[in-house]
C-alpha positions, 0 to 999 in steps of 0.5 A: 670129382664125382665118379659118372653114373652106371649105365641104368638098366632099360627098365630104369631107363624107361620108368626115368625117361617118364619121369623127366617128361613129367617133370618137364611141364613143371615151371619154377625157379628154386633160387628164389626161396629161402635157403633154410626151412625152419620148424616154427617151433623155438626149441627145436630151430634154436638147437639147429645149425641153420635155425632151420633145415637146410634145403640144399641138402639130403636128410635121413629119416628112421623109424625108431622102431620097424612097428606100424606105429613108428614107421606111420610117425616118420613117414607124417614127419617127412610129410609134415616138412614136404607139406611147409616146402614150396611147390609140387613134391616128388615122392618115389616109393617102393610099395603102394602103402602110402595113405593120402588122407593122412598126409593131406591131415599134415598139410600135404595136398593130394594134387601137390604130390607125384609119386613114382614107383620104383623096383628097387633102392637103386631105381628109388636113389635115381629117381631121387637124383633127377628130380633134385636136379630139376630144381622146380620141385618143392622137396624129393622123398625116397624110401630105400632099404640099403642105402651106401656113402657114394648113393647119399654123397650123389643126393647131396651134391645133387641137392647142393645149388638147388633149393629142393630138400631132399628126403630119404626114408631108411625102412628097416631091412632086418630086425634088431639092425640100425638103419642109421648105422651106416656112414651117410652124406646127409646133413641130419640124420632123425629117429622118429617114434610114437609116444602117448597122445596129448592128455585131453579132460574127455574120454577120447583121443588127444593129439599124437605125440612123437619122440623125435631124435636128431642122431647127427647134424652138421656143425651142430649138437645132437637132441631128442625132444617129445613133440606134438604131431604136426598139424593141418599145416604141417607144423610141429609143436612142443608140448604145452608143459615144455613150453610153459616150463622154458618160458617159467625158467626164462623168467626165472633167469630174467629175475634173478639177473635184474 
């Protein structure tokens, strides 16, 4: 049994009170979405437990680095998820440094998204908290700094009957430090950092590139792949060398075994 919440503080209580007014004109029934949400893209749900991202679950997400470059990488990979869930998204945040033209070029909607801002990590985690508990919303994103076992372990049971997934964002508290260090809930657990763009036969700037590092799954193995960014949609898309190469070796395999 899960240990009954603190008493909040009367800001929290307020900036909660408001969010559950909103989130009150909100309708839907989560139950009947699907209970995994795949990538769409064969090399990274093959390597999955659940072909897919579990959607009654918490996943962390890390920038590799605590550059601009690497934290705006995880930031679009988070959203590019947001953007293929159901429904309206709730994306509480610490700082107003969030730009929404960039997230609408990953398939994330401006009018889909509300935002709550938050004092500190532990307002981020009850924000989070209420909203995977009112199961009309698409996906729940929060960004903290300091996140413990029982904080991650109340987003999971949170998120666990519901169809709404749960997004946390570990920002880098201090240089040199693993933000993925620490024990977590969570049922995957990412590192994501920028890579060189998408070679293209003119001068000027291909598609942007991710190493993507799934550090820890549930019931599953860890991997690390290059992708191409997500697109207009919000999917991501392996390399056409790596494509090419996996069907040539399918090939291969086929052949030699006929």
């Amino acid at each position: 049994m899960s240990q009954p919440a603190e008493p909040l503080p009367d800001t929290q209580s307020a900036v909660l009170a408001q969010l559950r007014e909103t989130l009150r004109a909100i309708e839907g029934d989560g139950h009947r979405r699907r209970p995994v949400l795949p990538f769409g893209a064969g090399g990274i749900d093959a390597r999955l437990a659940n072909n897919g991202l579990r959607l009654d679950a918490l996943h962390e997400v890390t920038a590799a680095t605590p550059s601009l470059g690497d934290d705006a990488s995880a930031t679009l990979f988070m959203a590019g998820i947001a953007a293929r869930a159901w429904g309206p998204i709730l994306w509480v945040v610490r700082r107003r440094d969030l730009f929404a033209p960039a997230l609408y070029q990953v398939g994330l909607a401006p009018e889909r998204v509300l935002y709550a801002e938050a004092a500190d990590d532990a307002e981020v985690l009850a924000l989070m908290e209420e909203g995977l508990r009112h199961r009309a919303l698409g996906a729940v994103i929060g960004e903290a700094r300091r996140v413990g076992m029982p904080a991650t372990r109340r987003l999971q049971l949170a998120a666990e009957g519901g169809r709404t997934i749960a997004l946390l964002m570990k920002r880098h508290a201090r240089e040199g430090a693993d933000t993925l260090g620490a024990p977590s809930a969570a049922v995957t657990r990412w590192r994501i950092g920028s890579a060189p763009s998408t070679p293209i036969p003119t001068a000027g700037i291909g598609r942007a590139r991710w190493h993507v590092s799934l550090v820890r799954q549930r019931g599953g193995e860890p991997f690390q792949l290059t992708v191409e960014a997500c697109d207009e949609t919000g999917r991501i898309a392996l390399p056409a060398k790596l494509v090419d190469r996996s069907h040539q070796a399918g090939g291969a395999a086929a052949h030699a075994a006929a």
